[in-house]
C-alpha positions as CSV (number, residue, x, y, z in Angstrom):
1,X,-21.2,113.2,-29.5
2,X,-24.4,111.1,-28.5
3,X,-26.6,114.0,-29.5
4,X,-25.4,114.2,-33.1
5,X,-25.6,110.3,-34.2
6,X,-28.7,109.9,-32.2
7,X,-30.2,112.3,-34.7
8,X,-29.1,111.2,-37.9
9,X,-29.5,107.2,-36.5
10,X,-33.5,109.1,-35.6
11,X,-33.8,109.8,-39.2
12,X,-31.6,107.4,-41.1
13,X,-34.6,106.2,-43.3
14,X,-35.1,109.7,-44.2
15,X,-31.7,110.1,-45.3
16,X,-31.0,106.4,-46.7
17,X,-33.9,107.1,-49.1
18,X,-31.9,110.1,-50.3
19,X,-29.7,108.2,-51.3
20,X,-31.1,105.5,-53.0
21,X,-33.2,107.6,-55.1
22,X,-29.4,109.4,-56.2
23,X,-28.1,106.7,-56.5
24,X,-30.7,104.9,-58.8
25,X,-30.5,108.1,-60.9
26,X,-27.7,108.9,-61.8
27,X,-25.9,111.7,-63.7
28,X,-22.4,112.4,-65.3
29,X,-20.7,115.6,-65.1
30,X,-22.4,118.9,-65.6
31,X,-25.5,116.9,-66.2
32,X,-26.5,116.8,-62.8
33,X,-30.0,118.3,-63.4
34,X,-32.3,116.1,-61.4
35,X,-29.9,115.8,-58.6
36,X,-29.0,119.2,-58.4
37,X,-32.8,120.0,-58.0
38,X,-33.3,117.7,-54.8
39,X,-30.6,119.6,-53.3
40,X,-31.9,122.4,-53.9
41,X,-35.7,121.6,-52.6
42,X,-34.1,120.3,-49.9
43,X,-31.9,123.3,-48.6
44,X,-35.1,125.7,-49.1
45,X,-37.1,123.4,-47.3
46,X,-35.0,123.6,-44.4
47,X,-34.1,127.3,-44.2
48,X,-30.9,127.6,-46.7
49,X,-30.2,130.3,-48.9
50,X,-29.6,128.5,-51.7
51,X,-27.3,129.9,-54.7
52,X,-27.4,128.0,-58.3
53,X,-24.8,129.3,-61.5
54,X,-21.7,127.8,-60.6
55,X,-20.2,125.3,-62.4
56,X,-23.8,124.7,-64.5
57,X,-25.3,122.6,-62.0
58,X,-23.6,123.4,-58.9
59,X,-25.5,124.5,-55.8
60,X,-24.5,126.5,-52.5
61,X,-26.5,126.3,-49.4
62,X,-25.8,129.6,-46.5
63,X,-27.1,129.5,-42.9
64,X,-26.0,132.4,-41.0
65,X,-26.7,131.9,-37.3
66,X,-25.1,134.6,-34.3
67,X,-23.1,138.1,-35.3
68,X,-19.6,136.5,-35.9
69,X,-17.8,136.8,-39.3
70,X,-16.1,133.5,-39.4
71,X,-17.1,131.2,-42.6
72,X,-16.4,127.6,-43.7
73,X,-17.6,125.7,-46.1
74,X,-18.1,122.0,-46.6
75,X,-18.2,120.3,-49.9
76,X,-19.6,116.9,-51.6
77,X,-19.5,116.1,-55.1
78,X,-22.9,115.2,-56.7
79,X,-21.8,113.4,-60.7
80,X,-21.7,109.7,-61.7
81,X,-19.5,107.9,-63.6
82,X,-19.9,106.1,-67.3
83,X,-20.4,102.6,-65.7
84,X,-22.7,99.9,-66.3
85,X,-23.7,99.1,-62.5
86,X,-24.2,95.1,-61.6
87,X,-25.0,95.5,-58.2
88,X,-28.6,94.1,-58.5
89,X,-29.7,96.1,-55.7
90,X,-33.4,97.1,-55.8
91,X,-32.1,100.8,-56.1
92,X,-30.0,99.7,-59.0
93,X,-29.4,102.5,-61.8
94,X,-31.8,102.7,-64.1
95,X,-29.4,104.1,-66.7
96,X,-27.8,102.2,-68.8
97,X,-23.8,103.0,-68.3
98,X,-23.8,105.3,-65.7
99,X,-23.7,104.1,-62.5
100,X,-22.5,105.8,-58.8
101,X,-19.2,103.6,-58.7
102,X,-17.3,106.4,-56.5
103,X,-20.2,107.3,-53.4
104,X,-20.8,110.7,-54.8
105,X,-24.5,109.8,-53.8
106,X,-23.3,109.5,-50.7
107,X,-21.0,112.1,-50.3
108,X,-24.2,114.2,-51.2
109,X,-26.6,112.6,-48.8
110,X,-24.1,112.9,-45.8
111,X,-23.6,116.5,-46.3
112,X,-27.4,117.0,-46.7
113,X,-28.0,115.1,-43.1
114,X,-26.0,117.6,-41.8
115,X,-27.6,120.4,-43.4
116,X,-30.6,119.4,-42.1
117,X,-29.3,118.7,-38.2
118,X,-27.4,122.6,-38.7
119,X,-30.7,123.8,-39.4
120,X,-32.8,122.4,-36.9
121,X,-30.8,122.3,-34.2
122,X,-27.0,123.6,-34.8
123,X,-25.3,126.0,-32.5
124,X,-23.0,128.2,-33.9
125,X,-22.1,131.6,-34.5
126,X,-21.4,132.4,-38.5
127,X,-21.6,131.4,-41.7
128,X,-22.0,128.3,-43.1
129,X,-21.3,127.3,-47.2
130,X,-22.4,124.0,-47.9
131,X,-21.3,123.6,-51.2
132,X,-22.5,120.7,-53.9
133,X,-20.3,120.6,-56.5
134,X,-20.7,119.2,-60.1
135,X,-18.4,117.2,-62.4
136,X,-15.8,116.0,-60.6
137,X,-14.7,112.7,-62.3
138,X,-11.8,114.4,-64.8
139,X,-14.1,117.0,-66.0
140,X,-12.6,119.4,-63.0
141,X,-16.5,120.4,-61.8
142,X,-14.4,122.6,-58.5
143,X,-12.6,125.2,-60.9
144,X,-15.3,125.4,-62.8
145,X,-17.4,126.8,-59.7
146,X,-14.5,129.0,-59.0
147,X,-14.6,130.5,-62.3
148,X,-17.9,131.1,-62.1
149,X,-17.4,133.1,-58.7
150,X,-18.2,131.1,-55.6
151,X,-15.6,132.0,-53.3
152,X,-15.8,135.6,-54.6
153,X,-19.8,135.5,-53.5
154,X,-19.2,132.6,-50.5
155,X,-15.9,133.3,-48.7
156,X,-14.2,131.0,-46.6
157,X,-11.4,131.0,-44.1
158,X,-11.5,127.6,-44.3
159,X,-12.8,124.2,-46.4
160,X,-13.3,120.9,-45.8
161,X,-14.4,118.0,-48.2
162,X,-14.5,114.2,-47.5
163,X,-14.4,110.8,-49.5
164,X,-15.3,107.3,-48.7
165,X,-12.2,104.8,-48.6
166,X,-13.1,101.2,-49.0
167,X,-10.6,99.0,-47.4
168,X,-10.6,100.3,-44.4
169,X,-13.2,99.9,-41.1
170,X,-16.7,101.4,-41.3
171,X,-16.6,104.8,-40.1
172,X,-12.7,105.1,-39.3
173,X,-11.7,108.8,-40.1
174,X,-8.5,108.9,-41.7
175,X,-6.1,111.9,-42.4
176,X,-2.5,113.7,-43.8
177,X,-1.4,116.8,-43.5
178,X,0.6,118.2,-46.6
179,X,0.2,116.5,-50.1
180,X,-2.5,114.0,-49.2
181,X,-3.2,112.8,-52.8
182,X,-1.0,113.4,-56.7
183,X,-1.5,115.5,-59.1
184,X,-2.5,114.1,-62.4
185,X,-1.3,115.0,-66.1
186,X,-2.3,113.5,-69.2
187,X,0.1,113.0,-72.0
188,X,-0.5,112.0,-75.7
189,X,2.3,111.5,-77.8
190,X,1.1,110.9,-81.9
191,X,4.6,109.1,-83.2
192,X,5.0,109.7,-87.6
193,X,7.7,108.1,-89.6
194,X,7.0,107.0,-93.1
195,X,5.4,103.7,-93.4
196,X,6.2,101.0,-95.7
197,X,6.3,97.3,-96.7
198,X,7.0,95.2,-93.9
199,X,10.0,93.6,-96.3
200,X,11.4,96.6,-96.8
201,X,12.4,98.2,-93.8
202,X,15.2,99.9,-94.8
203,X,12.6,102.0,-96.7
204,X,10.5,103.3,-93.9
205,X,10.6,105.3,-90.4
206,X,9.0,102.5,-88.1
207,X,7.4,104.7,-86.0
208,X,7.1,101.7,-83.8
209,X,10.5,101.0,-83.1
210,X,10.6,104.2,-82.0
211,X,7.6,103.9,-79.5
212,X,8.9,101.5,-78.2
213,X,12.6,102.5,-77.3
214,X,10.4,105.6,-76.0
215,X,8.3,103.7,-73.8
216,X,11.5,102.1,-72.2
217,X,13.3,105.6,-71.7
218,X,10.4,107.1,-69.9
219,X,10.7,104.5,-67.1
220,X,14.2,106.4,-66.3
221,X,12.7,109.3,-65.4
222,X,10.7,108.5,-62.4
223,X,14.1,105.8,-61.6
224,X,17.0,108.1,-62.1
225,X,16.0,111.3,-62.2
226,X,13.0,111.7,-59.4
227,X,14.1,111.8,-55.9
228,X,13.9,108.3,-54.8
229,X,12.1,110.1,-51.0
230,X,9.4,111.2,-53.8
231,X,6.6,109.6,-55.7
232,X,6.0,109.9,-59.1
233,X,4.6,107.6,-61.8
234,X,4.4,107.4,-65.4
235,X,2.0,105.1,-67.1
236,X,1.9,104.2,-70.6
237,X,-1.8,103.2,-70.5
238,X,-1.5,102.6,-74.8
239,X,-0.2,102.3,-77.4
240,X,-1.6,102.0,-80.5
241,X,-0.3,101.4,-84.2
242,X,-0.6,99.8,-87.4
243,X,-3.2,97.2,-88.4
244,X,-1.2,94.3,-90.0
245,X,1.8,92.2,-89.5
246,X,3.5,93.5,-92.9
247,X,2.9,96.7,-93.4
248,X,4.8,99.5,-91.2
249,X,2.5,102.1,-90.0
250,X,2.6,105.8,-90.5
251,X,2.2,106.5,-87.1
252,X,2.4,105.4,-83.3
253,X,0.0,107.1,-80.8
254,X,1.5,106.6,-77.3
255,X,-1.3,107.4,-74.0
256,X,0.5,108.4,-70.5
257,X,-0.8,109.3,-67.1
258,X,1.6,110.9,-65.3
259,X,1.4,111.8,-61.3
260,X,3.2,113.7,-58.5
261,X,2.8,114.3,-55.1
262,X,5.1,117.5,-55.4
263,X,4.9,120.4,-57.7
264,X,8.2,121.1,-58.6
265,X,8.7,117.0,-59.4
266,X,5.4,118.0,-61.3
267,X,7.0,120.3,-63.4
268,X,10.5,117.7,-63.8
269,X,8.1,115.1,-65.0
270,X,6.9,117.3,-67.8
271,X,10.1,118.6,-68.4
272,X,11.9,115.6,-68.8
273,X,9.2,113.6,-70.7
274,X,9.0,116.4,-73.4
275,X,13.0,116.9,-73.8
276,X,13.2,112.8,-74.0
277,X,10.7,112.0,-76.0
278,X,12.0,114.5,-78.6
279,X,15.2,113.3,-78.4
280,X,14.4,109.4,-78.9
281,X,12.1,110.9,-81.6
282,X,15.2,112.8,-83.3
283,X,17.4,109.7,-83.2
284,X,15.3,107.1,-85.1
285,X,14.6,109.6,-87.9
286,X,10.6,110.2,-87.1
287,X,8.4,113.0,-85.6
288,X,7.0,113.5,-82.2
289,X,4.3,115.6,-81.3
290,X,3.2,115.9,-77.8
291,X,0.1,117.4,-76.3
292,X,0.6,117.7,-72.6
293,X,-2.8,118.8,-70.8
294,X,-2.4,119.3,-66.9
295,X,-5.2,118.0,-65.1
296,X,-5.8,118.3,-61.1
297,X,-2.6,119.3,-58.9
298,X,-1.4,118.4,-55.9
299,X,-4.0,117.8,-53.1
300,X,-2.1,119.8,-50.2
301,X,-4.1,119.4,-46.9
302,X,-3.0,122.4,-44.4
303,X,-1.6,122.0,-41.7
304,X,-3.7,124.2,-39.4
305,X,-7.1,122.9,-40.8
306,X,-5.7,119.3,-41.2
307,X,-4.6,119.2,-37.1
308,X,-8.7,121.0,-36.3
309,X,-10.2,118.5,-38.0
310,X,-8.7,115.5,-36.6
311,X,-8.9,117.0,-33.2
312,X,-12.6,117.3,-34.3
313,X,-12.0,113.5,-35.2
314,X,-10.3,111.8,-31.9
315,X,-13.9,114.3,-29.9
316,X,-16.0,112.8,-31.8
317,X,-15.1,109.0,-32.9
318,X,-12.4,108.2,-29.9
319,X,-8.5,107.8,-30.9
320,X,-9.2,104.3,-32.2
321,X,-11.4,105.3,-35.0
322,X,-9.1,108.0,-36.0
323,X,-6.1,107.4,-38.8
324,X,-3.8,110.6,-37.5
325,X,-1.9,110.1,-41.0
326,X,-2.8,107.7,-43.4
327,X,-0.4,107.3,-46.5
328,X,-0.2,109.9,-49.3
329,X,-2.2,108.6,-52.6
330,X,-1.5,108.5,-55.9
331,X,-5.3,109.0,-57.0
332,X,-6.2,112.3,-57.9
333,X,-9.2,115.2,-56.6
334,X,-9.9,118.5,-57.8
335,X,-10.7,119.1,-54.7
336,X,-7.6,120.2,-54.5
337,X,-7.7,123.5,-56.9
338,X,-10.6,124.6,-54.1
339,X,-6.9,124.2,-51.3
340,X,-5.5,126.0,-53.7
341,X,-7.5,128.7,-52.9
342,X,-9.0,128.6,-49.5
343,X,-6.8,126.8,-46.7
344,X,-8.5,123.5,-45.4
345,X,-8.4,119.5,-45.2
346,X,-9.7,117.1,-47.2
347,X,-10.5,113.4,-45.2
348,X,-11.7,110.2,-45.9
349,X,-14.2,107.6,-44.2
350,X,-13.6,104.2,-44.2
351,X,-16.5,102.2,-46.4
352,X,-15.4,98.7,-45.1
353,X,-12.9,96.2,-45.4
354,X,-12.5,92.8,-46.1
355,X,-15.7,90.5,-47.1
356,X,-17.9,93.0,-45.3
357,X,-20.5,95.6,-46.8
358,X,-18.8,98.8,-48.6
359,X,-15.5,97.1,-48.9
360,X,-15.2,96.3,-52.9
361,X,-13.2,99.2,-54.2
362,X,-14.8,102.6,-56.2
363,X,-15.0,102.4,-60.0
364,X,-16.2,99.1,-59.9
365,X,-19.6,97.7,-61.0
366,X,-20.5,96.0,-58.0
367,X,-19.1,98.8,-55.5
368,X,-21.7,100.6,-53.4
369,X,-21.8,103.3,-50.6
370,X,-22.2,102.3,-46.8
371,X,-25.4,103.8,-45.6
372,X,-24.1,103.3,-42.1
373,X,-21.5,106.2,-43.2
374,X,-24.8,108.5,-43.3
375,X,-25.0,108.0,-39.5
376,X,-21.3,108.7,-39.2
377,X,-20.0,111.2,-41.9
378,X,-23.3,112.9,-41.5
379,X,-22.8,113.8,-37.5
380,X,-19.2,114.3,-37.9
381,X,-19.9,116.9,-40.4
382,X,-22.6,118.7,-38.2
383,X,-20.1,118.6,-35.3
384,X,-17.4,120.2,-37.2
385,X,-19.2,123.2,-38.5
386,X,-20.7,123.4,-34.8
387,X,-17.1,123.1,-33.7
388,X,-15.6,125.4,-36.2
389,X,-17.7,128.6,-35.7
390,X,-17.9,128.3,-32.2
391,X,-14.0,128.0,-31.9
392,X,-12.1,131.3,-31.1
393,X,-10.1,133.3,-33.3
């Protein structure tokens, strides 16, 4: 694999000033404007096609090389997050608030050193989709750019996206076949009684009373009711109510996150919240309305991308930087409505552990990418688009 770390190690201060420059401007969802634009320069200068429309500021880069009809694509996610950075670095944000606390500026750069080594020198036969998707911190940038037609105009038989883990060694490779990371649901349930004196009691509907026999009923669910061989969580993240120790409030507005790692438990967890909520709600004498919004779904890697690209893996970094399957998590991806879709495997890359550079965890004001990750999620992704159109069938 000498030939395709020697390269991007040959032009890591190319690729390392990418970076920084992202990095220090950041932008949140769909606002990716400036960053969106260096991508773009960048894939002309080196040969792309480049496609804009999709998802407002998403970009796809083509290289067709050789006759054959297979396709891939490759994805990195470009948006920041609403985070006042206190890294001090000289590359520092220069925005107030938003700040690259997840590596998306990294994601990005890796993918474009690869772009750049496919161009130059990659050997393959095919069609390559490099795809730099907008928005996805909770704003769901990937179905977005599916809406707006990009596997209609850029087909794939297969995908692959990546993600930096901190916690784990520099440059380990880390996979899982099946569901690889949760779905994630957001629930808001507005509580109304009537409100009253706080010496009168008898005279009211304490919405609060009721919140909170409902908070302690939803921990049942997941306890008696999910299969204790699946994972599921419900979080009451808030609750908020009232403004003063004697009066009784009107209403009680309860906040939940709620997260599988299997559809149909998906579907039980909504179920059950809804039909217990109502109930609790019923039996105190209030009213509960509930606005359930479905956000990403279950992240299923396949099985036959998942077992190429660690092959790919265990080639190219040796068994001992390889993870063959690391534990299912419970954050989420929208990466995953792009599996929905198209069959493929989404990885991650360790940024560092312990007290060592890249190890403090994402969405975190001091956390930062690992340039050394350039070197080795840049060459990993050049060798398995090389690997991947060149492969039979």
């Amino acid at each position: 694999m000498n030939r395709y770390t020697n390269y991007m190690k040959a032009h890591f201060d190319e690729f390392a000033k990418i970076r920084h420059d992202i990095h220090q401007h950041p932008e949140l969802g769909f606002k990716e404007q400036r960053t969106s634009h260096i991508v773009q320069q960048l894939l002309k200068e080196w040969g792309y096609d480049v496609h804009t429309g999709y998802g407002t500021t998403g970009v796809v880069g083509v290289l067709k090389k050789g006759n054959s009809h297979k396709t891939m694509g490759i994805r990195a996610d470009m948006d920041a997050l609403p985070l006042q950075e206190t890294t001090g670095l000289p590359y520092a944000s220069v925005h107030n608030n938003i700040m690259h606390a997840c590596g998306h500026d990294g994601h990005t750069t890796m993918l474009l050193a690869a772009a750049k080594y496919l161009a130059e020198k990659g050997e393959f036969s095919g069609t390559l989709n490099l795809i730099f998707q907008p928005a996805e911190e909770s704003l769901g940038g990937a179905r977005k750019m599916m809406d707006d037609g990009l596997f209609n105009d850029h087909p794939c038989d297969a995908i692959f996206g990546m993600h930096n883990a901190p916690g784990f060694p520099q440059g380990q490779l880390l996979f899982r076949d099946g569901p690889a990371m949760s779905s994630s649901d957001y629930v808001t349930i507005t509580i109304t009684g009537v409100g009253g004196h706080g010496a009168h009691p008898h005279l009211a509907k304490d919405p609060i009373v009721a919140a909170a026999s409902i908070i302690m009923a939803l921990q049942t669910i997941v306890s008696r009711e999910v299969n204790p061989s699946q994972l599921a969580v419900i979080t009451i993240g808030a609750m908020n109510a009232g403004h003063i120790n004697n009066v009784i409030p009107q209403q009680a507005v309860l906040e939940l996150s709620v997260r599988a790692l299997n559809a149909e438990v998906r579907s039980l967890l909504e179920n059950r919240i809804k039909a217990l909520v109502n109930a609790q709600a019923e039996s105190f004498g209030v009213r509960a309305d509930i606005h359930y919004e479905r956000g990403y779904p279950v992240l299923v890697n396949t099985q036959t991308e998942t077992d190429f690209a660690r092959q790919t893996a265990i080639e190219f970094a040796g068994q001992d930087n390889v993870v063959l399957q690391t534990p299912a998590r419970l954050g989420s991806e929208d990466f995953a409505f792009m599996l929905e879709k198209v069959p493929g495997c989404y990885l991650f890359i360790g940024n560092g552990e312990g007290n060592k550079e890249g190890a403090c965890a994402v969405h975190n004001p001091n956390y930062n990418f690992n340039d050394k990750n350039l070197v080795n999620g840049g060459a990993f992704w050049a060798y398995l688009a090389e690997r991947y159109l060149s492969h039979a069938g």
